[in-house]
Structures are given as C-alpha cells and as structure tokens.
C-alpha positions in Angstrom: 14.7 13.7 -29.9 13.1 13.2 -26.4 13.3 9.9 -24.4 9.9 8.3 -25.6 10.4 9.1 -29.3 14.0 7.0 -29.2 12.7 4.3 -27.4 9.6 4.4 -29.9 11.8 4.7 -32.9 13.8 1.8 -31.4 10.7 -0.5 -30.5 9.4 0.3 -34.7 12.5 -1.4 -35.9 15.0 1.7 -36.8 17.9 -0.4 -35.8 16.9 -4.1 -37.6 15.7 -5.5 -34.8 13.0 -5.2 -31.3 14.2 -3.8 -28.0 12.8 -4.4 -24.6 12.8 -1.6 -22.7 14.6 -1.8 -19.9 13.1 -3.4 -16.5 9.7 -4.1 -18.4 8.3 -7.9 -16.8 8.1 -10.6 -18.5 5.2 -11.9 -16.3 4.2 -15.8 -16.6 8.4 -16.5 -17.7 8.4 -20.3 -16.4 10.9 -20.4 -13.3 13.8 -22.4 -14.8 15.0 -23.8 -11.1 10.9 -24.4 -10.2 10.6 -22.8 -6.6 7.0 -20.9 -8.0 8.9 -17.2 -8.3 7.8 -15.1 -10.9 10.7 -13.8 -13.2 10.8 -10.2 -13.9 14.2 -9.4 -15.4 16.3 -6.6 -14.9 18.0 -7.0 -18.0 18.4 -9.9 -20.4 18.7 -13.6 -19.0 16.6 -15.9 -16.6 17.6 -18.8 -19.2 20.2 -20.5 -17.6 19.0 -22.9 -14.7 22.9 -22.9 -13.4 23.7 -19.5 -13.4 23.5 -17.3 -10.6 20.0 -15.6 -9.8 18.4 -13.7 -7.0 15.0 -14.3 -5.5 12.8 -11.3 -3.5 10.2 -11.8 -1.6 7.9 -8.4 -2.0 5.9 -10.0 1.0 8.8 -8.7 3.3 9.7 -5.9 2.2 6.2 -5.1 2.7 6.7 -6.3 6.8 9.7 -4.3 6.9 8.0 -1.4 5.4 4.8 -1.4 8.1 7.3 -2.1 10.7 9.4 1.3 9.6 6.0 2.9 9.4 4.5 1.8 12.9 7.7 3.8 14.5 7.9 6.5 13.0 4.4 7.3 12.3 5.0 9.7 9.7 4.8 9.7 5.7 7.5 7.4 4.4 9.6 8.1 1.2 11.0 4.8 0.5 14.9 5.4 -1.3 14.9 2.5 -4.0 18.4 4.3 -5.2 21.3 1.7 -6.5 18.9 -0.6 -8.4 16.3 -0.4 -5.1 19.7 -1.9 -3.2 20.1 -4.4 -5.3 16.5 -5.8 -5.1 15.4 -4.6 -8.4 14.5 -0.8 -9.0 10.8 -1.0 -11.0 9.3 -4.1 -9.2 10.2 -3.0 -5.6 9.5 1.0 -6.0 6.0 -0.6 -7.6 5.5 -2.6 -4.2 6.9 0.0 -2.0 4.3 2.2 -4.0 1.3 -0.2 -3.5 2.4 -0.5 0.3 1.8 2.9 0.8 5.0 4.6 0.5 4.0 8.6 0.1 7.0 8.9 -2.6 10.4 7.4 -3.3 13.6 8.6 -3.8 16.1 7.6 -6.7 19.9 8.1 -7.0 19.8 9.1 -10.7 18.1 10.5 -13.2 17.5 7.3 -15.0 15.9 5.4 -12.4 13.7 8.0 -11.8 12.3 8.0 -15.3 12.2 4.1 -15.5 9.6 4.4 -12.6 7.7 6.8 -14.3 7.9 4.6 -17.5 6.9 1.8 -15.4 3.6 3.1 -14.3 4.8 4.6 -10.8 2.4 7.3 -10.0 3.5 9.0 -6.5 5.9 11.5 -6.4 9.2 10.3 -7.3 12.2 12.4 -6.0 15.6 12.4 -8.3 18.2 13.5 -5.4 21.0 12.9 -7.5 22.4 15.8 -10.3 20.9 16.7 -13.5 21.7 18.9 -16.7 20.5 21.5 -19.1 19.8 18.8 -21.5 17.9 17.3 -18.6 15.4 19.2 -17.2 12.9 19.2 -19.9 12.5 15.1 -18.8 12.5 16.1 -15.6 9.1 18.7 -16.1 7.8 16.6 -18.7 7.4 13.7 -16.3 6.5 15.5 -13.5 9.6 14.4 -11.6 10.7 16.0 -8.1 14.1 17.4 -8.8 17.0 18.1 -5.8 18.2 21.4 -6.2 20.6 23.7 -4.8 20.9 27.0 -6.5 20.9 28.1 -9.3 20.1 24.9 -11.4 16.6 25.9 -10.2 16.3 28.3 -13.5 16.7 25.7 -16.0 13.9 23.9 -14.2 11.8 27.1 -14.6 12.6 27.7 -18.6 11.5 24.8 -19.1 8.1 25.0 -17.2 7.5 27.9 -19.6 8.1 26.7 -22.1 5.7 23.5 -22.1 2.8 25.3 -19.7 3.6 23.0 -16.8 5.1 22.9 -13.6 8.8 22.2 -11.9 8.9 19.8 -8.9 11.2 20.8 -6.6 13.4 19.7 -3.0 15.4 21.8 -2.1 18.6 20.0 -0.3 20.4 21.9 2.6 23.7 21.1 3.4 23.8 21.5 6.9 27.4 19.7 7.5 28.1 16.9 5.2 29.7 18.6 2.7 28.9 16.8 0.2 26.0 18.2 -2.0 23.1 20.8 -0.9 23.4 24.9 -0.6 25.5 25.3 2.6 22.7 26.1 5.3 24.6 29.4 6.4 24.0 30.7 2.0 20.8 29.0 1.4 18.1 31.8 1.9 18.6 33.6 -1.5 18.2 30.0 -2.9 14.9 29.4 -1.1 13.4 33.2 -2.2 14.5 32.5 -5.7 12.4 29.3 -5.4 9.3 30.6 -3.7 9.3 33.7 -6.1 9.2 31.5 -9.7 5.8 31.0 -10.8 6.2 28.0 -12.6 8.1 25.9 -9.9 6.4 24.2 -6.9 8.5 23.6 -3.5 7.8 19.8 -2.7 10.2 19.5 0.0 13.4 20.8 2.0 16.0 17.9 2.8 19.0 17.7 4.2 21.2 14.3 5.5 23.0 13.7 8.3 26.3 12.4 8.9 25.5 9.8 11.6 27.9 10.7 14.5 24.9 11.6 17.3 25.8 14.7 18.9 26.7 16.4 15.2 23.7 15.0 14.0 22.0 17.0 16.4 23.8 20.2 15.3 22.9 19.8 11.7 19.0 19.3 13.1 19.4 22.6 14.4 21.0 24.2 11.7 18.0 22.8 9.4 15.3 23.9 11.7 16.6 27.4 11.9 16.0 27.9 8.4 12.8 26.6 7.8 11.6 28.1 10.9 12.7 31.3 8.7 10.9 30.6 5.9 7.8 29.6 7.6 7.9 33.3 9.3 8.3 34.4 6.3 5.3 32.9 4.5 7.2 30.1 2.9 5.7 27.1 2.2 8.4 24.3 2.0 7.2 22.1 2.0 7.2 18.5 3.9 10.8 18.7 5.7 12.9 15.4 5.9 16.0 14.5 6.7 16.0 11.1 8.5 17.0 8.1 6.9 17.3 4.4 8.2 20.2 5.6 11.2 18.1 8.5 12.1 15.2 6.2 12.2 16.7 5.1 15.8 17.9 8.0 16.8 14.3 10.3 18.4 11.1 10.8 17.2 12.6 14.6 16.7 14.4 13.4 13.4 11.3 12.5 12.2 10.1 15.9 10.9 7.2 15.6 8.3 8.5 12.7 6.4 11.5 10.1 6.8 13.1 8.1 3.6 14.7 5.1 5.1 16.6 3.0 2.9 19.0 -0.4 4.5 15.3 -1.2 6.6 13.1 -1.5 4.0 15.1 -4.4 2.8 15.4 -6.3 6.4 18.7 -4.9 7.3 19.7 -2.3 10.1 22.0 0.6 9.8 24.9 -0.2 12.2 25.8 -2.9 14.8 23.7 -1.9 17.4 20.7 -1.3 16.1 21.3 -5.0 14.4 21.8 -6.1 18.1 18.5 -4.7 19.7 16.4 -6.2 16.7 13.8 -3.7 17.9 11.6 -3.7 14.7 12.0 -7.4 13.7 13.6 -6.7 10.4 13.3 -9.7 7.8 15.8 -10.0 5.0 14.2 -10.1 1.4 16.6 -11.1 -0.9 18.3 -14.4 -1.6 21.7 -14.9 -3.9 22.0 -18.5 -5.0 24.5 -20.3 -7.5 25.0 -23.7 -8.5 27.9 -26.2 -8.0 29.5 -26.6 -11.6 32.5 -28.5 -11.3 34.3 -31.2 -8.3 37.7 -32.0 -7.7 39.7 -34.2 -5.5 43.3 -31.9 -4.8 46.1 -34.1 -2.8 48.6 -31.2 -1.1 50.5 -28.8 -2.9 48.7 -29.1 -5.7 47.6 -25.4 -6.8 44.6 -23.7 -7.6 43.9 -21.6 -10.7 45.6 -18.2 -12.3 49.6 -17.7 -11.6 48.6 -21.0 -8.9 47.2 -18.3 -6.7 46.1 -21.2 -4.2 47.8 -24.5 -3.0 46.4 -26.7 -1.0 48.3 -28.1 2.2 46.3 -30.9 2.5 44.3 -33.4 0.7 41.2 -31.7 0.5 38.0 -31.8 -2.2 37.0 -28.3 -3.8 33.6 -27.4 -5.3 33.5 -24.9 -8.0 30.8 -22.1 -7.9 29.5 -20.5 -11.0 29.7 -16.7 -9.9 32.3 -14.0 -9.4 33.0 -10.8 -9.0 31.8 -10.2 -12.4 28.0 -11.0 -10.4 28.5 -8.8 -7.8 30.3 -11.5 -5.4 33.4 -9.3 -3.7 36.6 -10.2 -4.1 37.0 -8.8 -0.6 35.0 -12.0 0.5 37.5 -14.7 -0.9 39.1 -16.5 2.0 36.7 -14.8 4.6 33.1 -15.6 3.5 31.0 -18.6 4.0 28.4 -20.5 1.8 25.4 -22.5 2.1 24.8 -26.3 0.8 21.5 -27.6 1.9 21.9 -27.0 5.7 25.7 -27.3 6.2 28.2 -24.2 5.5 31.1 -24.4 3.8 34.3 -21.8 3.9 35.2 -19.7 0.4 38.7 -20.5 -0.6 40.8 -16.7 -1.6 40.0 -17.3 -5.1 37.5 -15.0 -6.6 37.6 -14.5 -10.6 35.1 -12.8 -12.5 33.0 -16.1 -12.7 33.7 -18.4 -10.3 34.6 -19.0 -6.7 35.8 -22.2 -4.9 34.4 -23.6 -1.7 36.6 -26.0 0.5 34.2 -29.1 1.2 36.7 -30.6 3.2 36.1 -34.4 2.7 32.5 -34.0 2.8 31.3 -36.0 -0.4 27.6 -35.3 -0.1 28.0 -32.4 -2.1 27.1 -32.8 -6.1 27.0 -31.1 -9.2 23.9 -29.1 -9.5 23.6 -28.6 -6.1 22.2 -25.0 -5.3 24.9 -22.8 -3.2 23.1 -20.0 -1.4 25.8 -17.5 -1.5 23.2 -14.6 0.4 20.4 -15.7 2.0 17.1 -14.3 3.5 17.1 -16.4 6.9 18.9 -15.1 9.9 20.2 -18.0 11.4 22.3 -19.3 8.5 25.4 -17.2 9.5 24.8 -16.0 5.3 22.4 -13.3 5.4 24.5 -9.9 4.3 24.8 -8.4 7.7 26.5 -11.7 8.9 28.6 -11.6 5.6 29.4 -8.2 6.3 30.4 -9.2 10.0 32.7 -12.2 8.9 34.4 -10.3 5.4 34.3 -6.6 6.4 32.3 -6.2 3.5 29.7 -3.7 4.5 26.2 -5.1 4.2 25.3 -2.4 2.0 28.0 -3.4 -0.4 26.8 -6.8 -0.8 23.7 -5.8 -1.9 24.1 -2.8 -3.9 26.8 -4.2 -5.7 24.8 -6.9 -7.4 24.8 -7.5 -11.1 21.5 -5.5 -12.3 21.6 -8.2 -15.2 21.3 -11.0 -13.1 17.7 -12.5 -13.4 15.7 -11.9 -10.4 12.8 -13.9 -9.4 9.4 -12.4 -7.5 7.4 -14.0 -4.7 4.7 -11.4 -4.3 4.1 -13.4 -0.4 1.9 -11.9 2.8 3.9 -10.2 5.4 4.8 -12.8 7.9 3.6 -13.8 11.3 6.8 -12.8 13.8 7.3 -10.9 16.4 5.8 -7.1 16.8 7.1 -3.6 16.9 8.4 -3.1 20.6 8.2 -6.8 21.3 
C-alpha cells in the first residue's frame, strides 16, 4: 500500500476515528495569547494559552532570503532540513518557495514528501538516504534523490516500471567523509548515471568542511570532475556546494546554485561573520512560555528532585512552564538568560522535562501569567539564539533545531522590513 492510499484509508475512518495529516494548516485557528499570528500547527496543540509556543515571522525570512540572494546572485536552494530549523518544515519551504527559492533541500525522506503533499511545486531535493522500499515514492513524486552509486539502479527500475522519470544529485565526497562517492571513485558512478535512460541528472553536490584553506582543496577536487564530465558531454547538471559558511567565503563557491541554510533564518554561520553583520540578518523565530507558579525561598531551602538546588540566600523564584521535554537544553540551566517584559532574568541549573526556574531576585513585579520569552527575534535583548549560544555554549543551531515539532507555532505572514542594506 503506497503513502496516499494509507493516509486515504486512514482519513475514511479504517481505524474508528479522523486523522489530520501531518503539518496540514488549520487557517483562521483563533490565537489563544491574541498577538494577531495565524496558527498553523505542526502537530496537535495551540489550545493551551500557558504553554509554551513559537511565533515566525515569514516576513523575515523573506528579508533574509533577498539579502542571501542580493550576494550571491545565483539560484538559491533554500535547506528547510530538521523541521526548516526549527521554524516549521511545510509553512517556511511554502514561503521560501513563494520568495523565489529555485528548490529546497530536505534532510529526510519524510519531509520531502510532506512538501510535496503540501502543494510545494519546485524541485525538492531529499539529500538524506533512502531504500528499496523507497524509491517508488521517490519517482512517483517526482522527488530529486542524493545518490552515490549504486542506489542509482533502484531509482531506474522503478522509472520503468511506472513510465516516468528518476530525479537525481549526485553528491561528491570531496573530503568530508561523511556521505557522497569519494571524488577520486566517482566517474563510473557519473557514466552509470548519464547512460540510464529513465534517470535525469539534476545536480552534482558536494559540502565542505569549513576550515578555509581545505575548503579550497575540496573546490578543486569538485571542479576537476565536472570539468571531466563536461569534456566528456555530460550534462550535470547545476553544480553546488556552498552553504551559509561558504556564503562568505568568494563568489568562487558560488558555482551555479548555493543552498544556504542558518541565514535564511536571521542567523550567521560562525562568530565572525556574526561580528561583521554584513547582510543585516534578522532573526524570525520567537520561543515564549508563561510564568506558572511563585515562590518566596529563605536560604538553604532546596529546590526540586534529590534538592538539586539550594538557595544561599533569601531569594524569590519564578517557575517556567517548559523543559527539555520542549526543546529547552539542559545545557542552558545555570547559564542562560530569560526575558520578562524588558528586564532579564538568570535561569537557575534546574531543567526538567517541563519546567525551568528563573531567579527574580527580589524583584516582585513579576506575576503569574506573565509571558517569558525564552528565544527571541530582537537583537538587542541579549536572548536571540546566537547570544544564547554565546552565553550557554549551546550552539545556535541547537537551540533551534532542537525544538519540539509538536509545539504550536504561530504565523505572521509580515513585509520584509525597512533596515539597513546589503553592503551597508
């Protein structure tokens, strides 16, 4: 039974009761918390006005995405891999789709077929592995499969045997030893490619390992074969191998097409690139919780499971309705900071799988119900992930891509805003 005919049979009732498919919108949802953002859920919820949600603004993603595009000035394929990091896979690969993007790039198999269920029409590119039992999907919905050898044949049976035609990239490894046909082997792999009638060559990829002066080896390893191929009548293809740290590193990365990934969402790939602020990156996506529970602790008393905490001082504790359970990182407890209105407030080494506690000092302006905004999409806050990432050693990355996809996320569709311009 192929995908569509379970989720068919599921949607008619075979079980006793009516599934959603996954990621479909439920447009017009009233915003419990009332700040006007449409809810779209990633999975059931969006009922609870105190627990934990996440708000994107499409509007900057859309900036971030012309600002990528104004540099590079070359086809984008926009990587909304890891649940679009963390931003919500259908909704933002829609966007990044409507903004132009000439094709995206998922990490799985099943994202790329929810963005084909979801209505995506550009090419969608699955660079993560696949199966036997896979690859009629794969034909069938005319997604662009990653190959590397011989996995290519299973691609081409089952072209034949439905009368259509395999998608293919063919990735390279030219050094990061971690997936691809070495580059030094790869030349029977791209003949067997070129020679099967049913499959198409969309692309040749390869990624780089981001120390600069290797990166520039594997460049030339990458070149050297598709110069080959091109000698050779091979078409290939458009050639990328660029993501968001290449983005910065010479138009020569660039090749026919980049697929940046961290900039799309309004972060930068390493600290200095975060320092120069060249593209004027804005942050999209906002984390809040809500304050659930107050308490007044004189010292020594002690603080939840095995008393993991005790205070040495009289101090007044906030508890925060999310945990680890959420996506917050335990890895953050006792480093990270939160937001309350416009003060900040230090996270006490306490972080279960739904809850963590904020020291509020003696400040007693703080209430239940409160909003806590535990990532947030201003830069001067000292909360947006990068600063997070700066202040727990939790990667930026992780903050984001490690977010619950059941937590209910919220849409602002929003204009790209007036800042400051490429090269400013």
């Amino acid at each position: 039974m192929i995908r569509r005919e379970f989720m068919s049979w599921l949607k008619a009732g075979a079980l006793g009761s009516v599934l959603i498919p996954r990621g479909r919108p439920r447009t017009g949802t009233p915003d419990p918390a009332g700040y006007g953002y449409a809810l779209v859920e990633g999975g059931p919820g969006g009922r609870g006005s105190q627990d934990p949600r996440i708000e994107v603004d499409l509007g900057l993603i859309g900036w971030n995405f012309n600002q990528v595009k104004r540099k590079s000035g070359v086809p984008i394929m926009a990587v909304v891999k890891a649940n679009a990091y963390g931003h919500g896979l259908v909704e933002t690969g829609k966007h990044l789709e409507g903004c132009g993007a000439e094709a995206l790039m998922a990490g799985k198999l099943d994202e790329a077929l929810r963005l084909r269920e979801s209505g995506v029409r550009c090419p969608v590119l699955n660079f993560g592995p696949f199966g036997p039992a896979d690859a009629g999907e794969i034909v069938g919905n005319g997604i662009t499969q990653s190959v590397s050898g011989d996995d290519i044949s299973l691609l081409e049976e089952s072209a034949v045997r439905v009368g259509r035609t395999a998608f293919v990239d063919i990735h390279i490894d030219t050094g990061m030893n971690r997936s691809g046909v070495p580059w030094d082997k790869a030349w029977p792999c791209v003949e067997k490619a070129a020679r099967l009638e049913h499959v198409k060559i969309r692309g040749v990829s390869t990624a780089f390992s981001e120390d600069p002066e290797f990166d520039r080896e594997q460049l030339r390893r990458f070149l050297e074969l598709c110069d080959r191929a091109k000698a050779r009548g091979i078409d290939l293809g458009l050639r990328h191998a660029a993501s968001s740290a290449a983005l910065f590193s010479g138009s020569e990365f660039y090749l026919d097409m980049i697929r940046p990934g961290i900039t799309l969402y309004g972060y930068y790939p390493n600290a200095r690139t975060r320092k120069d602020d060249a593209l004027g990156l804005r942050p999209a996506l906002r984390l809040t919780g809500r304050v659930i529970f107050i308490n007044d602790l004189a010292a020594g008393d002690t603080i939840s499971y095995l008393r993991a905490y005790k205070a040495a001082r009289p101090m007044r504790v906030a508890t925060v309705g999310i945990g680890y359970s959420d996506g917050y990182p335990s890895g953050a407890g006792g480093k990270g900071i939160v937001r309350i209105g416009e003060k900040t407030y230090p996270v006490l080494p306490l972080v279960t799988s739904n809850h963590i506690m904020i020291d509020l000092g003696s400040d007693r302006s703080v209430r239940i119900g409160d909003e806590v905004v535990l990532i947030d999409n201003r830069k001067d806050t000292g909360v947006a992930a990068d600063a997070l990432g700066g202040s727990t050693g939790v990667p930026d990355y992780r903050w984001l891509i490690s977010l619950n996809p059941l937590t209910p996320r919220f849409y602002a569709p929003g204009l790209a805003p007036a800042g400051p311009a490429l090269g400013r």
